[in-house]
Backbone as a printed PyTorch tensor [residue, N CA C, xyz], in Angstrom:
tensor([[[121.7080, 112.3820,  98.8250],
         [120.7070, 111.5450,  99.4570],
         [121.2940, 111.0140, 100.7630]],

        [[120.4950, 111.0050, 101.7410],
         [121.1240, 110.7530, 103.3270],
         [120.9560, 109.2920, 102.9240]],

        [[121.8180, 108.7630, 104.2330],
         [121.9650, 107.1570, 104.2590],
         [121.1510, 106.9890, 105.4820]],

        [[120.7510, 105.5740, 106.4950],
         [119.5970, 105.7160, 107.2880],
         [120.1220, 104.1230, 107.2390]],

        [[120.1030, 103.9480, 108.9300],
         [120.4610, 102.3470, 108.9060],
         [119.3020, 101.5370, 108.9880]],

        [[119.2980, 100.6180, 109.0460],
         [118.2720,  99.5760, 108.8270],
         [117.1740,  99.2840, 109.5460]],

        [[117.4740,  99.8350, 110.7130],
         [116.4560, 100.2060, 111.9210],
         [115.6210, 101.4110, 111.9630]],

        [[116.4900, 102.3020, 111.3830],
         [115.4070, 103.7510, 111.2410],
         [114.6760, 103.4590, 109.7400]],

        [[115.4870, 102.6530, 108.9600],
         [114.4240, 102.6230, 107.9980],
         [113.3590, 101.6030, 108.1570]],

        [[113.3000, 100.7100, 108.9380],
         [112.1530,  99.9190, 109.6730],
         [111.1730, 100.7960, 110.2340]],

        [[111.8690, 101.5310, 111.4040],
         [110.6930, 102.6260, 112.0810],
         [110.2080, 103.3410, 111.1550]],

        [[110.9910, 104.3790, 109.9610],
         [110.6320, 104.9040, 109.4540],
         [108.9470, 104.4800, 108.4870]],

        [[109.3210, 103.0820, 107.9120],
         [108.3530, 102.6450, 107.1830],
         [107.2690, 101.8780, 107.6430]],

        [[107.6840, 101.3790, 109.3680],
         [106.4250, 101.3710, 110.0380],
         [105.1960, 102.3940, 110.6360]],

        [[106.2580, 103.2530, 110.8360],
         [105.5050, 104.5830, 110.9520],
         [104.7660, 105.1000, 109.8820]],

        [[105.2130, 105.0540, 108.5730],
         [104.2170, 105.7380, 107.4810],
         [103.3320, 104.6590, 107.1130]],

        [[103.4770, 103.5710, 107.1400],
         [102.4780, 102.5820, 106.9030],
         [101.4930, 102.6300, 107.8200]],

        [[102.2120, 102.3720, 108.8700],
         [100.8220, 102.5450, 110.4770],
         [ 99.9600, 103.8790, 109.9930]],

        [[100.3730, 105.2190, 109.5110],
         [ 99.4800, 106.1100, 109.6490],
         [ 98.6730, 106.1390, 108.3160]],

        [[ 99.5420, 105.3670, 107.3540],
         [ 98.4100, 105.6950, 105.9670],
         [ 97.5230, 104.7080, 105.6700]],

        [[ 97.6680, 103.3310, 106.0620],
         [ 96.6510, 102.3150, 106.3000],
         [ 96.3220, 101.9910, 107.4980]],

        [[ 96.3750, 102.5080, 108.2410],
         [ 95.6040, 102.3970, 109.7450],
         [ 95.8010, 101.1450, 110.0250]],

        [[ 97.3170, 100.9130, 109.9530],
         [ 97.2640,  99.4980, 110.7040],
         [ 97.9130,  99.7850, 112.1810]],

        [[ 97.6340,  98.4810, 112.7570],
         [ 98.8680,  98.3900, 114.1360],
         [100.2660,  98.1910, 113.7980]],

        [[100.9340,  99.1920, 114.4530],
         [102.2230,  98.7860, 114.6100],
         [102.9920,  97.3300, 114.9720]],

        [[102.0650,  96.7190, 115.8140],
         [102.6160,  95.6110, 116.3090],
         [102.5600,  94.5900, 115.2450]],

        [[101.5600,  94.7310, 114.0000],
         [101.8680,  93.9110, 112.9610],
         [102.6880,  93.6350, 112.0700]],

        [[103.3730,  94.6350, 111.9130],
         [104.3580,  95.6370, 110.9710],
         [105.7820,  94.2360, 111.8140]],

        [[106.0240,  93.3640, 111.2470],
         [107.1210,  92.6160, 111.6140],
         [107.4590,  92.2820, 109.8290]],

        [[108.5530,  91.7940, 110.1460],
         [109.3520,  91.3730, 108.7760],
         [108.7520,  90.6040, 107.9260]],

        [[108.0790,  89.2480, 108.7580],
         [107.6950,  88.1510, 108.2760],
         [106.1830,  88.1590, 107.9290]],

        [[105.7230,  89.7410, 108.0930],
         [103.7970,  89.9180, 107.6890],
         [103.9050,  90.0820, 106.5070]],

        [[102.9340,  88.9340, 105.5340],
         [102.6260,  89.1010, 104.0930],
         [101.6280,  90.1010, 103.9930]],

        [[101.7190,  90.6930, 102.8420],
         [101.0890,  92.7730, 103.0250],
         [ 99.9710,  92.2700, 102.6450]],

        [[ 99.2810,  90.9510, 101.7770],
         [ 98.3260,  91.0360, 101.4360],
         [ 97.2320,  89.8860, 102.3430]],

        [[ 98.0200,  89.1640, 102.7390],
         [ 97.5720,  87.7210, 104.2830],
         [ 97.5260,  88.2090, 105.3560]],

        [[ 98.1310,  89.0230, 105.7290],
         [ 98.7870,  89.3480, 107.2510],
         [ 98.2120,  90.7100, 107.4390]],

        [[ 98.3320,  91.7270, 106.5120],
         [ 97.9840,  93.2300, 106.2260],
         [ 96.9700,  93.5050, 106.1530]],

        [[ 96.1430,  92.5520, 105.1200],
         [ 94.9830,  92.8930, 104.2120],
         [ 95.3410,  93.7520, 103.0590]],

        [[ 96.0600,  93.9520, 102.5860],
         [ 96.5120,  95.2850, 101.5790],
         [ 95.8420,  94.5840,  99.8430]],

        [[ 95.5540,  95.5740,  99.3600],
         [ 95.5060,  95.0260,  98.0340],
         [ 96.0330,  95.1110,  96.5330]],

        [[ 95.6520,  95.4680,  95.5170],
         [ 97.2090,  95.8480,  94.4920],
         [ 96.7700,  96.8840,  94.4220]],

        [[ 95.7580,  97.7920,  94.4320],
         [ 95.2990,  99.3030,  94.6890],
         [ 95.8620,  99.3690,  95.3840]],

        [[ 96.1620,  99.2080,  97.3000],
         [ 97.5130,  99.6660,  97.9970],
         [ 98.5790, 100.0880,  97.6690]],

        [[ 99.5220,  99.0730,  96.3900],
         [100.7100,  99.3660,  96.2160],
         [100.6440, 100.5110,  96.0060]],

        [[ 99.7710, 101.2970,  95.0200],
         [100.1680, 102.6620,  94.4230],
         [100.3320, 103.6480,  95.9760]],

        [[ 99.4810, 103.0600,  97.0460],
         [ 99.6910, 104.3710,  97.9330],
         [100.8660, 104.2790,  98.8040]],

        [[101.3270, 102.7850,  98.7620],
         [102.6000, 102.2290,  99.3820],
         [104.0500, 102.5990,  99.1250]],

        [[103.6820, 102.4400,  97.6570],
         [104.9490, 103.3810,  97.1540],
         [104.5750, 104.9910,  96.9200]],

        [[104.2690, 105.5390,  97.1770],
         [103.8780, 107.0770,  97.1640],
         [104.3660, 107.3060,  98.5980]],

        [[104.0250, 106.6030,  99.5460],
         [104.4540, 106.2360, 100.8520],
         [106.0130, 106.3160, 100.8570]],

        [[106.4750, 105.1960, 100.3120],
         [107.7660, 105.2830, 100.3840],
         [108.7810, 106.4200,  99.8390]],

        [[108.5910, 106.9110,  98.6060],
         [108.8580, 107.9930,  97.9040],
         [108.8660, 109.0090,  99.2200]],

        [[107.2540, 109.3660,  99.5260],
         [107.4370, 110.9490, 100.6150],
         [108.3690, 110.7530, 101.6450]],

        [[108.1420, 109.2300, 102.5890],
         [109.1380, 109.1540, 103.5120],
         [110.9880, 109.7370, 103.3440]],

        [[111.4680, 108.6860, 101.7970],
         [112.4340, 108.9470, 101.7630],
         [112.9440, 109.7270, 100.7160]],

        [[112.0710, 110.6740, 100.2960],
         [112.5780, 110.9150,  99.2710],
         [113.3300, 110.5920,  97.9130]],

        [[112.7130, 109.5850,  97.5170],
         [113.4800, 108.9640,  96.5980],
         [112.1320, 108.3580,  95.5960]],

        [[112.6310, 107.9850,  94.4860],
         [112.1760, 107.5410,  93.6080],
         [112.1580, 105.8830,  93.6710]],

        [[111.3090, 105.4380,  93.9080],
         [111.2000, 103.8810,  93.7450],
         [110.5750, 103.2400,  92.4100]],

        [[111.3300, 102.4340,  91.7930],
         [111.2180, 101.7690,  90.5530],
         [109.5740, 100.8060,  90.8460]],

        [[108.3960, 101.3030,  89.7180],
         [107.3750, 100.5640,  90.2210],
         [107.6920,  99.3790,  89.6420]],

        [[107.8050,  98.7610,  88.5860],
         [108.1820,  97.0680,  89.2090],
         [108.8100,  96.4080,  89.5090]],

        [[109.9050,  96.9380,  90.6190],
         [110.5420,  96.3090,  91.2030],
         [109.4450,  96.5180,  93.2430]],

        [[108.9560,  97.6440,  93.0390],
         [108.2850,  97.5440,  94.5830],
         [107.0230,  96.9450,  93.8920]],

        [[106.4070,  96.5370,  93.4010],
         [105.2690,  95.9040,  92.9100],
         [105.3730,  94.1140,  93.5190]],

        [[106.4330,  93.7940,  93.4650],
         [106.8910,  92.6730,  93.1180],
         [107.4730,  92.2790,  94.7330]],

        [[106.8370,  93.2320,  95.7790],
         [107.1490,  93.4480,  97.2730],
         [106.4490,  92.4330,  98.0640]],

        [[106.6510,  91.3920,  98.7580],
         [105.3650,  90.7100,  99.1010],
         [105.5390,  90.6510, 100.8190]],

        [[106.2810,  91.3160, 101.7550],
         [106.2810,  90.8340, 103.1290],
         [106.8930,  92.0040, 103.2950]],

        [[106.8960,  92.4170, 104.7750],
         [107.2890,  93.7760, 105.4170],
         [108.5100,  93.8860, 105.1080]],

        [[109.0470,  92.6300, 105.3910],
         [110.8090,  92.1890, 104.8700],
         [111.4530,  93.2300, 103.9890]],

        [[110.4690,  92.5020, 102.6970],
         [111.1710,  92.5400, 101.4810],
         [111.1020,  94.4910, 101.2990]],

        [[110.2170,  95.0980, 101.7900],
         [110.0150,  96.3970, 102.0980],
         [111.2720,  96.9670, 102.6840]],

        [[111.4450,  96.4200, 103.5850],
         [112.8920,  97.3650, 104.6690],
         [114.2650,  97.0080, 103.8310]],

        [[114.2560,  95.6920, 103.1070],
         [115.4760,  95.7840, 102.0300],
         [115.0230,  96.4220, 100.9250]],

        [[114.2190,  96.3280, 100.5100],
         [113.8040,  97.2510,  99.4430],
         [114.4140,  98.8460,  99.2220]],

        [[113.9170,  99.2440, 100.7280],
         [114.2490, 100.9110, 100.5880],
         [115.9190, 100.9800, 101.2620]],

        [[115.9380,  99.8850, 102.1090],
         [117.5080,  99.9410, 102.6100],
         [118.4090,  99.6390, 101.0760]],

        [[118.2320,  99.0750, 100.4370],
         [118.7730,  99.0380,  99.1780],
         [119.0080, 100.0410,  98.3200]],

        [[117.7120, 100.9700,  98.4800],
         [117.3110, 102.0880,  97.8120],
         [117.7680, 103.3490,  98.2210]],

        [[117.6610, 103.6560,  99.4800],
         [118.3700, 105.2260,  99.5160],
         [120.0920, 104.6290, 100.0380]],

        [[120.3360, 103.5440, 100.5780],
         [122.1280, 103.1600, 101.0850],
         [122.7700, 103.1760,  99.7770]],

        [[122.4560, 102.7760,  98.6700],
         [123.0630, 102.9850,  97.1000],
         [123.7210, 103.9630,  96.8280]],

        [[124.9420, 104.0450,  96.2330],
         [125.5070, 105.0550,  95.5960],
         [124.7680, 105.6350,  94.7110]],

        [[124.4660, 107.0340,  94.6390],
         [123.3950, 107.8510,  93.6840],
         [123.7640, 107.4310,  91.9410]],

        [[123.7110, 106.6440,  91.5580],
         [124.3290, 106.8470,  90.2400],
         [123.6530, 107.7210,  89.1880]],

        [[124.3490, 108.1840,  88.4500],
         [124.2940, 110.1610,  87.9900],
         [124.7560, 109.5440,  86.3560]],

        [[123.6990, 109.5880,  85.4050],
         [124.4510, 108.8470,  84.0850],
         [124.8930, 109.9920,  83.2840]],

        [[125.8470, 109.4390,  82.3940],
         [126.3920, 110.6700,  81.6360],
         [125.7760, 111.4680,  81.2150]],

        [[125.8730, 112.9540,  81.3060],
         [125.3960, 113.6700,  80.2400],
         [125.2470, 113.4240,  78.5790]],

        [[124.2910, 113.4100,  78.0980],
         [123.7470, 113.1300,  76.8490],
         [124.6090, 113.7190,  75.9520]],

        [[125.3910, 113.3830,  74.6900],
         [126.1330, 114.1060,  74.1660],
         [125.4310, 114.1730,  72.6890]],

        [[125.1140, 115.2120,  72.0990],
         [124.4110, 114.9470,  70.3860],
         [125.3990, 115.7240,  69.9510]],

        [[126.2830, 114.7090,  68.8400],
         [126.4700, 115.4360,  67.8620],
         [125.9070, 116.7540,  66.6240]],

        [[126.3550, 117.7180,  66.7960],
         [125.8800, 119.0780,  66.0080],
         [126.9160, 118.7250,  64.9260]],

        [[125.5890, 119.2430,  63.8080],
         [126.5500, 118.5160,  62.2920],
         [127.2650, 119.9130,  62.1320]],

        [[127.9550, 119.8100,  61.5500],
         [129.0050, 121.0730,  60.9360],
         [128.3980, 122.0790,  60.3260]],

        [[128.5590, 123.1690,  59.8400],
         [127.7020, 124.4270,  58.9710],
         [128.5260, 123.9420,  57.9760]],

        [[127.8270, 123.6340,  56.6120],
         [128.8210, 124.0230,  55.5210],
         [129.4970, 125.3800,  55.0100]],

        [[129.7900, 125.7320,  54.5390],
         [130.4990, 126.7370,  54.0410],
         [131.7640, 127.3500,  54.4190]]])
């Protein structure tokens, strides 16, 4: 997973927001509440994070981006999200019982 500093992931997510809700760019600041400032509604989130996912390829946990309330919390959100070390959990191990005989 590429890393992406904090500024391209700003542009990045102003840019896919500007084109999938037809907003202005110039609104798209840190401190715009998505649902006061935006107009967005909780039907949005689903396309917001689908949004975020295509941009960065990554999988975003829905309630933790659910729980997103300002452009802010968005650019740490995904800066959090793809800058993370990939963590890779162990392979599953099942014990196979013995054959008798």
């Amino acid at each position: 997973m590429a890393t992406h500093s904090i500024d391209d992931i700003t542009r990045m997510i102003n840019s896919a927001l500007a084109k999938e809700f037809e907003l202005d760019p110039a609104r798209l600041v840190p401190e715009a509440d998505l649902m006061k400032d935006l107009e967005l509604d909780s039907l949005d989130s689903v396309d917001l994070i689908a949004a975020m996912e295509k941009t960065f390829k990554v999988k975003c946990p829905e309630k933790e981006a659910r729980a997103l309330r300002t452009m802010g919390d968005i650019y740490a959100f995904v800066d959090r999200l793809v800058n993370r070390p990939q963590e890779v959990p162990p392979p599953l191990q099942v014990p196979v019982p013995a054959k008798a005989g």
